[in-house]
C-alpha positions in Angstrom: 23.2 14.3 -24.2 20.1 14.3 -21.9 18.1 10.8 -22.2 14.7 10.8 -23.7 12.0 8.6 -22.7 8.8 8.3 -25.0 6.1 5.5 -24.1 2.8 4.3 -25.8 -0.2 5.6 -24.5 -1.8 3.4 -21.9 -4.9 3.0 -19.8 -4.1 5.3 -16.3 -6.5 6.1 -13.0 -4.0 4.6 -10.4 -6.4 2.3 -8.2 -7.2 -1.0 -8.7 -10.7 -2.4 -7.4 -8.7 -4.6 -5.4 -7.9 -2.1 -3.0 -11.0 -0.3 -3.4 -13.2 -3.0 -2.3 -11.5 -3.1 1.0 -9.0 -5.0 2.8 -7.5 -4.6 6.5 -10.8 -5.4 6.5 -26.1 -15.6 -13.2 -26.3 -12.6 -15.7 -28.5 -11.8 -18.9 -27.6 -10.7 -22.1 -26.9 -7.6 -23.1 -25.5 -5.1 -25.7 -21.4 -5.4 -26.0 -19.2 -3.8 -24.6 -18.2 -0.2 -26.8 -22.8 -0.5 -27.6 -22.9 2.0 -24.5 -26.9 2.4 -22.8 -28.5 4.9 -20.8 -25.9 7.0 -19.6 -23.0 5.8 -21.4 -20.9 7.4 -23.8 -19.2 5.7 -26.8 -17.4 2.5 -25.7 -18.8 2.8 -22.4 -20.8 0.2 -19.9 -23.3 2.7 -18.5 -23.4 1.1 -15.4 -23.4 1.9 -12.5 -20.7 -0.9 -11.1 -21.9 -1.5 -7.9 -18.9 -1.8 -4.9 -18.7 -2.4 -1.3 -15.8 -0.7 0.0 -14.3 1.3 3.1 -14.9 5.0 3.2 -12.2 7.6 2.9 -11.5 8.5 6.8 -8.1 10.8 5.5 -10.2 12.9 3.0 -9.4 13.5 -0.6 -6.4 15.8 0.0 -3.2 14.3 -1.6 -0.8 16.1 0.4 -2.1 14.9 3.6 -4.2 11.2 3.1 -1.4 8.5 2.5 -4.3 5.5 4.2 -5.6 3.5 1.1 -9.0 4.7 2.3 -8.4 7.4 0.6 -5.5 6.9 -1.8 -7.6 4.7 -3.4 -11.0 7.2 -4.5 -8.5 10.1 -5.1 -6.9 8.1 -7.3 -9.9 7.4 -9.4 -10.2 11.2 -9.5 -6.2 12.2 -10.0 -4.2 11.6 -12.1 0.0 11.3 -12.5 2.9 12.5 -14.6 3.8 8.5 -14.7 2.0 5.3 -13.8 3.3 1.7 -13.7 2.2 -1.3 -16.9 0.9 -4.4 -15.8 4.5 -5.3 -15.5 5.5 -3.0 -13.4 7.5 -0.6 -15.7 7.4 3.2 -15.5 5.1 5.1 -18.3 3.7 7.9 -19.3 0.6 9.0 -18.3 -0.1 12.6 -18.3 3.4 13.3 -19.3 4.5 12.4 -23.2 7.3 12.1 -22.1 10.5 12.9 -20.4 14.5 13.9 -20.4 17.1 13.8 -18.0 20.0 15.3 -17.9 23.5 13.6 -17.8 24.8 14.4 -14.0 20.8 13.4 -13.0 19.8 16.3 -11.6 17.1 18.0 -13.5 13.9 16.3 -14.9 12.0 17.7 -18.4 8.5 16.4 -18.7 6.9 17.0 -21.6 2.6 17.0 -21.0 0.3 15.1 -23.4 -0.9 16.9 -26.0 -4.3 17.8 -25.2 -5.1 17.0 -21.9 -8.2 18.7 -19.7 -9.5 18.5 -16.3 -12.8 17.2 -15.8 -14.3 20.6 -16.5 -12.6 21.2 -19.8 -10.0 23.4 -18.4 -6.5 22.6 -20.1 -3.8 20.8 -17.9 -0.9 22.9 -18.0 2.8 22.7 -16.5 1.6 25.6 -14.3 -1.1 22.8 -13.0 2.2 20.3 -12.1 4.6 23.2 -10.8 1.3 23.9 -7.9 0.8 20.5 -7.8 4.4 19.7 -6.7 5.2 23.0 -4.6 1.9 21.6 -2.2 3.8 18.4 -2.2 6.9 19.3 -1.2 5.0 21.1 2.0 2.8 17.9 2.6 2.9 14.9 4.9 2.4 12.0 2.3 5.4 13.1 0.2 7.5 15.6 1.7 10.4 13.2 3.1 10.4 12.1 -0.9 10.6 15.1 -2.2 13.3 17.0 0.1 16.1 16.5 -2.9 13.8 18.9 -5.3 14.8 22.0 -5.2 12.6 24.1 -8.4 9.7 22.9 -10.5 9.6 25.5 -13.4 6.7 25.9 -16.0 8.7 26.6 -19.0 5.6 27.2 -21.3 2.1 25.2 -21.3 3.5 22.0 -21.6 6.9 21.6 -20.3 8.0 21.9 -16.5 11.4 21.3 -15.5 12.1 19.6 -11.8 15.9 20.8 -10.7 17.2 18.8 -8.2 20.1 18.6 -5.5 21.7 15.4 -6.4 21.0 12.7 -8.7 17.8 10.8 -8.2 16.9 7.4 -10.6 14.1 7.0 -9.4 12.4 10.2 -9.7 9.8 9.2 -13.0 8.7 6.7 -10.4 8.0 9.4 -7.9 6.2 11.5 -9.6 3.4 8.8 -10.5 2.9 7.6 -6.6 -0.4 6.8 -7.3 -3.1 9.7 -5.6 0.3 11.4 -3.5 1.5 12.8 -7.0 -2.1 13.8 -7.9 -1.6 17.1 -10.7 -4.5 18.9 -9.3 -5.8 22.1 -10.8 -4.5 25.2 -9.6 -7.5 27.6 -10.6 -10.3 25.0 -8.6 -8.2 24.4 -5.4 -7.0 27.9 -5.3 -11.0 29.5 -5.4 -12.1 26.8 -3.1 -11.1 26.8 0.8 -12.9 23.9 0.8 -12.4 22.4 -2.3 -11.1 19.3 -0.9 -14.6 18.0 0.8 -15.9 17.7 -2.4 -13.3 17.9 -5.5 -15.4 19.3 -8.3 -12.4 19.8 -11.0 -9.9 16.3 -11.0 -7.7 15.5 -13.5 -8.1 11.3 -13.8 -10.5 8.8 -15.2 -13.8 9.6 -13.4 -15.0 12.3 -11.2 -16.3 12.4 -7.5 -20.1 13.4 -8.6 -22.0 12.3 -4.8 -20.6 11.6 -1.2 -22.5 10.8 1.4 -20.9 10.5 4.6 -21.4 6.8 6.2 -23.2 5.7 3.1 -21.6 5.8 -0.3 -20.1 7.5 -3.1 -20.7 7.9 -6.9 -17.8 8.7 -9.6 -18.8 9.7 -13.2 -16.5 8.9 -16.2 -14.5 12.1 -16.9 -15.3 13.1 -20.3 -12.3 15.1 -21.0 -9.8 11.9 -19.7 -7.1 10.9 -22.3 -8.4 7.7 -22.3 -12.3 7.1 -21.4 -13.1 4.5 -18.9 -14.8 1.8 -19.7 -17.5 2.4 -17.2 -19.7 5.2 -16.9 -20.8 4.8 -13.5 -19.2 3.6 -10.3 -20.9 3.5 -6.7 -19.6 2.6 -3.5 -21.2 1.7 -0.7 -19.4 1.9 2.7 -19.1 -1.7 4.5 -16.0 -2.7 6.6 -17.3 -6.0 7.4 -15.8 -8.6 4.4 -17.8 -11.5 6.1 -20.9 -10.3 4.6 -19.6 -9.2 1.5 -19.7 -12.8 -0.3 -23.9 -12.6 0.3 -24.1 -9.6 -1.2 -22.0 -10.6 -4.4 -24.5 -14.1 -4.6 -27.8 -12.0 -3.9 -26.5 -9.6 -7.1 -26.6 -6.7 -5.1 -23.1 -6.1 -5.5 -20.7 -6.6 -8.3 -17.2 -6.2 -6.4 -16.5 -6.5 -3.0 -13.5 -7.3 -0.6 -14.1 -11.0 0.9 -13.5 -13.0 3.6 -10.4 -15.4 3.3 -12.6 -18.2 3.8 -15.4 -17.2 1.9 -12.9 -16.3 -1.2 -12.0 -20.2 -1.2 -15.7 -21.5 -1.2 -16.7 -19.3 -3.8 -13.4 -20.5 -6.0 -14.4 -23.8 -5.9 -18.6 -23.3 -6.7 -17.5 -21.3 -9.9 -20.4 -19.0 -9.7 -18.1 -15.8 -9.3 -14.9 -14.5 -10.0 -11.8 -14.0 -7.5 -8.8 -12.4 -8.1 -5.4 -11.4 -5.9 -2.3 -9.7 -6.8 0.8 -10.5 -5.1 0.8 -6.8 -4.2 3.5 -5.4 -1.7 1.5 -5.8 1.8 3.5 -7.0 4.2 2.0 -8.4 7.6 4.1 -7.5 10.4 5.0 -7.3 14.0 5.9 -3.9 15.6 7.5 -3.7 19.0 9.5 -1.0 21.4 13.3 -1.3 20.5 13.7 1.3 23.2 13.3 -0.8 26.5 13.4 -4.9 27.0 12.8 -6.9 25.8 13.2 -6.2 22.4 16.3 -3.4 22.6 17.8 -6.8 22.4 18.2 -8.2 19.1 18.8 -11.7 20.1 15.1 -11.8 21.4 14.1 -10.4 18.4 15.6 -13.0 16.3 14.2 -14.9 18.7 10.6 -14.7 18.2 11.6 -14.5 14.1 12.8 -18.1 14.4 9.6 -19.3 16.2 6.6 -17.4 14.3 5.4 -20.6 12.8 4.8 -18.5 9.2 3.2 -21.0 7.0 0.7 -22.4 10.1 -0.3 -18.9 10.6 -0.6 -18.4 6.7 -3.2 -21.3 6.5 -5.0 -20.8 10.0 -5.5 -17.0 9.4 -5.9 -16.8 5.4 -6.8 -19.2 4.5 -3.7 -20.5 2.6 -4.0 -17.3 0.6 -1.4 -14.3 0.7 2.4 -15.4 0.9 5.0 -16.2 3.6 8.6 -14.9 4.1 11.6 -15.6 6.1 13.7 -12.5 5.6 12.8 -10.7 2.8 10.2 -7.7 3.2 9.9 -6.8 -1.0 8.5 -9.0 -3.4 10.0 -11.2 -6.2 8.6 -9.3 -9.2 10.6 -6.1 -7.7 14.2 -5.6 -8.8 15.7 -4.8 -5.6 14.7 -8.4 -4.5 16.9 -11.3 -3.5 15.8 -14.5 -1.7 16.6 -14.1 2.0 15.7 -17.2 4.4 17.4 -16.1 7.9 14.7 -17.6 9.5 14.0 -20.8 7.5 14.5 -24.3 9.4 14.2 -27.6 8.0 11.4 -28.2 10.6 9.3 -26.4 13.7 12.0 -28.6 16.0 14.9 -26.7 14.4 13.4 -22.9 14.4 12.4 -23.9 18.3 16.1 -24.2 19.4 17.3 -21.8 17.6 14.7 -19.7 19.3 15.4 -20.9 22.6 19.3 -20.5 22.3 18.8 -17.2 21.3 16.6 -16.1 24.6 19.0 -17.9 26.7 21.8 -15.8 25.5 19.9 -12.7 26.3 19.4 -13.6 29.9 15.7 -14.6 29.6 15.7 -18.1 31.1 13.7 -21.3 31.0 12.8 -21.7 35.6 13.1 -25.4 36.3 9.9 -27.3 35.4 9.2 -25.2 32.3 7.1 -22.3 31.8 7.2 -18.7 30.7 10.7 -17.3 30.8 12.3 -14.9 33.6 14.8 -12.6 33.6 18.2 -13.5 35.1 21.1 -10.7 34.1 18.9 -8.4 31.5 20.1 -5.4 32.0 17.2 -2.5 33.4 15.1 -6.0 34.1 14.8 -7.1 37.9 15.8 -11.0 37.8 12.7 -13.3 38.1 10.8 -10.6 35.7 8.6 -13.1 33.4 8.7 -12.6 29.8 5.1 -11.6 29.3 3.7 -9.3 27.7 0.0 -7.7 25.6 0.2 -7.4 22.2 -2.8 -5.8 20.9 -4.7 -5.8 17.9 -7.3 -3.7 15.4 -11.1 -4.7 17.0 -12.2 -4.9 14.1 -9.9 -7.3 12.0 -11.2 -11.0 12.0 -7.6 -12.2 10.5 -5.3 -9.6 13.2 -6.8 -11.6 16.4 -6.4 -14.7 14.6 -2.7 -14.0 14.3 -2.3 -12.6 17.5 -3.5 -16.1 19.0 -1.5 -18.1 16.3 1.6 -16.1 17.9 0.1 -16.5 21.2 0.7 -20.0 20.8 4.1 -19.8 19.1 5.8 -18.0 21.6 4.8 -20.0 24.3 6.5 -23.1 22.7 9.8 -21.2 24.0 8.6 -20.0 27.3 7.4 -15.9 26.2 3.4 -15.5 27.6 1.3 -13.1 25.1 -1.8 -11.9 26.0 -3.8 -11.0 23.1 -5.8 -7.3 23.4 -8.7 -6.3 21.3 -8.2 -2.8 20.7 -10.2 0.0 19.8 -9.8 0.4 16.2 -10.2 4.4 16.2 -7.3 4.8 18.4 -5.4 2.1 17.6 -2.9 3.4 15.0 -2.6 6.8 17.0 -1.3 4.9 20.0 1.0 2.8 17.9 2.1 6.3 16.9 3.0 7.6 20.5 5.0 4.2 21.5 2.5 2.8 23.9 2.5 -0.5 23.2 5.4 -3.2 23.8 4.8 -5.2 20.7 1.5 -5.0 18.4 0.1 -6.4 14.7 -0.1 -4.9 12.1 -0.4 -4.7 7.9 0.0 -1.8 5.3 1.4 -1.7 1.8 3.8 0.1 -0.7 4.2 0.4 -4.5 7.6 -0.8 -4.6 11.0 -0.6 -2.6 12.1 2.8 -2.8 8.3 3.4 -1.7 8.6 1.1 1.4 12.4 2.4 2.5 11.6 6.0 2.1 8.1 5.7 3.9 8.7 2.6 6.2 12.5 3.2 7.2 13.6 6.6 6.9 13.0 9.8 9.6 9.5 11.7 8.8 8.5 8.5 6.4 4.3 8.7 6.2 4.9 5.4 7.6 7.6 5.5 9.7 6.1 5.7 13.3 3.2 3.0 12.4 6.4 0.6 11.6 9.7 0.2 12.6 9.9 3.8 14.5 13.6 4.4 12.9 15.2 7.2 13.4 18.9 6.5 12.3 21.4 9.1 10.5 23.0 6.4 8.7 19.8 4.4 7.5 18.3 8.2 6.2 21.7 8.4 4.5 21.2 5.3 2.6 17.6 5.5 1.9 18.5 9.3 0.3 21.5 7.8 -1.4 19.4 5.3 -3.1 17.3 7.9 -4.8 20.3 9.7 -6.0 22.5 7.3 -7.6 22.4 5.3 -10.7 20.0 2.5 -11.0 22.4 -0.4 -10.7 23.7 1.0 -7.9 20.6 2.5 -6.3 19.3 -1.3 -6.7 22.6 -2.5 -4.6 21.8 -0.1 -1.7 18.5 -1.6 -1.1 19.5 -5.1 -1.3 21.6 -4.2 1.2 18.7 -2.7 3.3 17.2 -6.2 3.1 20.1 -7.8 4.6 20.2 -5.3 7.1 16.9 -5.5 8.4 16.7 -9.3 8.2 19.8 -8.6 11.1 18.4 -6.0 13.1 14.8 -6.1 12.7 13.4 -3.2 13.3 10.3 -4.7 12.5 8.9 -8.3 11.8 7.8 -9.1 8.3 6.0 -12.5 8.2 3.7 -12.9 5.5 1.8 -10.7 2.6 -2.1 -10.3 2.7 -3.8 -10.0 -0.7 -7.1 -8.8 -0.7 -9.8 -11.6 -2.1 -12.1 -9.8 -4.2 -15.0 -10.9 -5.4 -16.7 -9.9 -8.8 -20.0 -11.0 -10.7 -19.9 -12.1 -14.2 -20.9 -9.1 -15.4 -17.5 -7.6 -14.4 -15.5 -7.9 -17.1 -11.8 -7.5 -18.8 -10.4 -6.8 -15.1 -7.2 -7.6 -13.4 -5.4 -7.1 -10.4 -2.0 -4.9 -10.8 0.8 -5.0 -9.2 0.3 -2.0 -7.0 -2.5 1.3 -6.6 -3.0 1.6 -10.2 -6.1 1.1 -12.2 -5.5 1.2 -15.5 -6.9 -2.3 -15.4 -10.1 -0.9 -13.6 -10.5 1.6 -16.6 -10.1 -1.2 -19.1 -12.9 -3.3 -17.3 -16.4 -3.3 -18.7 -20.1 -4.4 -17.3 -22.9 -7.1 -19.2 -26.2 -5.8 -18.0 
């Protein structure tokens, strides 16, 4: 018999005010919460909550904008067939619920009784069957999606995904927060342009001004399942984080993105709130497995062992964020397992390995010390030193901290780094094309399956900003994991985790978690564990 999957109804809108304040870059009295004001409806804070945040540089299409820059105001505007709990379980959101069959291969969702756009229009299955077909077509989720073969629209509110093998983690799919957005089919098909300016959304509040270089404005969405607790939301545009923690003490802001250092200060005064969520951000080192020095995994391991990880940590955030020594996923995700390849019992220890490691790939220390030279690397002339640029984003205080923290790590076994500010705007193109030999950088996922599909596999959204795979067998995997069982689809990507703490395609050091900053008047907020907001919907303002 097909398995049926019915879940309470729960606060949605798939962004979380942590990630839309930014990253990588006393109050009065006043009616309760549910009193409304001007503006507000019933059980609404009128507003408006005031943010600092970045502004969406991909647009607001779903299919094409995977940067949080814009994941994270589309998904204030879409919403998903599923969502993650504050614990990190799949549930419904505008699905009821859900059946599979018993081989695995085709999905029934069942739509919420009710449901509207923004404009009063009903949400149909013929909504989720043209959201889905532009997703299979589109850059963000298309790799994802290759298994799914239909998406039928049996009547108004069932649609039925058929699909070529097995896949357990579909439910999770479908509720990528923004990616999966179910977008209204009438709106974006009368509209060439709808997309500079969605008018008709199906989440928690609605795009209602956007101002190029300045700000935007989202209104509550009347017709939402589950009314926001806040009217009115405006966001200002501001990359900089070090002047963020002024405006939250001056009052004109009430969430904001803040400096690592600042976030500690304002901890200890007491006079505002700041939260983190030990979200799935890895920090990590790129490099060119294509040439040497790193198509040689011993001097990748190499530079693994002497990344001093918790020095950077502290030097760079502030003691916030988390370390690794192996593992890329997180504890709270059920794929994870404690690696420490690269754990030594002290900086002595992780040195030698280091240095063992580099002498076995032909990279040597010349008598008297100093930076390394070739002697036997093959494609390398002998005496070739073992230097090299790494370069950074211009405009990301913590990146050329880093940069010089590794600076100085590496040079403690003889490789010479020269840090290179780079121009932000080009900066992730040129990662793209393969111009650089080794090079910083940070991004995040929503959970494993998220991160090995999009990070690992060929055509990932990801893929070329990260480890630049292209391997038959690693796409295998990656697509087997989405087809099989859970327990065994769980298995495979442990098994990813091993591998890549071997082979390294990329180096995973450390996690940055955003330090946001709120006023007191922010209230019943919390961090999730990845895009979502249904705790942004639950949160409430005291004017």
């Amino acid at each position: 018999m097909p398995k049926r999957h019915h879940f309470r109804v729960l606060v949605t809108g798939l962004v979380t005010a942590v990630a839309l304040a930014g990253c990588g870059g006393g109050s009065s009295e006043s009616p309760a919460a549910g009193e409304g004001g001007d503006g507000a409806t019933g059980g609404q804070s009128a507003g408006p909550l005031r943010m600092l945040g970045v502004e969406p540089t991909q647009g607001f299409d779903p299919s094409t904008a995977f940067a949080d820059a814009s994941r994270v105001p589309m998904a204030m505007m879409y919403e998903t067939l599923t969502e993650r709990d504050g614990e990190g379980e799949i549930v419904g959101a505008l699905a009821d619920s859900w059946e599979v069959s018993d081989d695995g291969t085709v999905y029934t969702f069942t739509l919420r009784d009710g449901i509207a756009f923004s404009d009063g229009s009903p949400i149909t299955a013929a909504d989720v069957k043209f959201s889905f077909d532009r997703m299979k077509t589109g850059e963000a989720l298309q790799a994802q999606l290759a298994t799914l073969t239909s998406v039928e629209a049996v009547d108004d509110t069932t649609v039925v995904f058929a699909l070529s093998g097995p896949m357990s983690t579909f439910p999770a799919l479908v509720g990528r927060p923004a990616n999966a957005a179910i977008l209204s089919e009438a709106a974006v098909s009368a509209d060439p342009d709808y997309f500079t300016m969605p008018t008709v959304t199906s989440g928690p509040w609605t795009l209602s001004e956007y101002t190029p270089k300045s700000q935007m404005t989202f209104t509550a969405n009347e017709h939402y399942f589950k009314p926001p607790g806040i009217a009115t939301i405006q966001v200002s545009f501001n990359n900089d984080p070090t002047a963020n923690a002024a405006a939250l003490e001056s009052g004109s802001a009430d969430v904001a993105s803040v400096a690592y250092s600042d976030a500690e200060r304002l901890k200890s005064e007491g006079t505002l709130q700041i939260v983190q969520s030990d979200q799935l951000a890895p920090l990590f080192w790129g490099w060119d497995r294509t040439k040497a020095p790193f198509d040689d995994k011993d001097v990748r391991q190499a530079v693994a062992w002497a990344v001093d990880r918790e020095g950077k940590q502290e030097a760079c955030w502030f003691g916030t964020g988390g370390v690794t020594y192996g593992n890329i996923l997180r504890p709270w995700d059920p794929a994870y397992e404690e690696i420490n390849t690269y754990k030594a019992d002290n900086r002595e220890d992780a040195l030698a390995e280091a240095a063992d490691l580099l002498d076995a790939a032909g990279w040597v220390e010349p008598d008297g010390g100093g930076t390394r030279v070739a002697d036997g690397v093959d494609g390398v002339e002998d005496g070739t030193p073992l230097a090299f640029e790494v370069p950074y984003e211009g405009n990301w205080p913590a990146a050329e901290c880093h940069v010089q923290i590794l600076q100085q790590n590496l040079q403690e076994v003889g490789i010479e780094v020269t840090p290179s500010k780079y121009d932000p705007a080009a900066y992730w193109g040129d990662v793209s094309a393969g111009k650089f030999t080794m090079y910083h950088g940070g991004a995040g996922a929503a959970d494993s399956m998220d991160l090995y599909a999009n990070w690992f596999a060929t055509g990932g959204s990801l893929t070329a900003l990260t480890t630049h795979l292209d391997d038959p067998e690693i796409n295998a995997k990656v697509t087997e994991a989405q087809q099989v069982d859970e327990e065994t689809s769980i298995q495979i990507i442990k098994d990813l985790e091993e591998w890549q703490a071997d082979e390294l395609p990329m180096l995973v050091v450390g996690y940055q978690w955003p330090q946001v900053g709120m006023t007191q008047r922010v209230q019943n907020y919390k961090p999730g564990v990845d895009a979502d907001s249904y705790t942004l919907v639950e949160a409430t303002l005291s004017e």
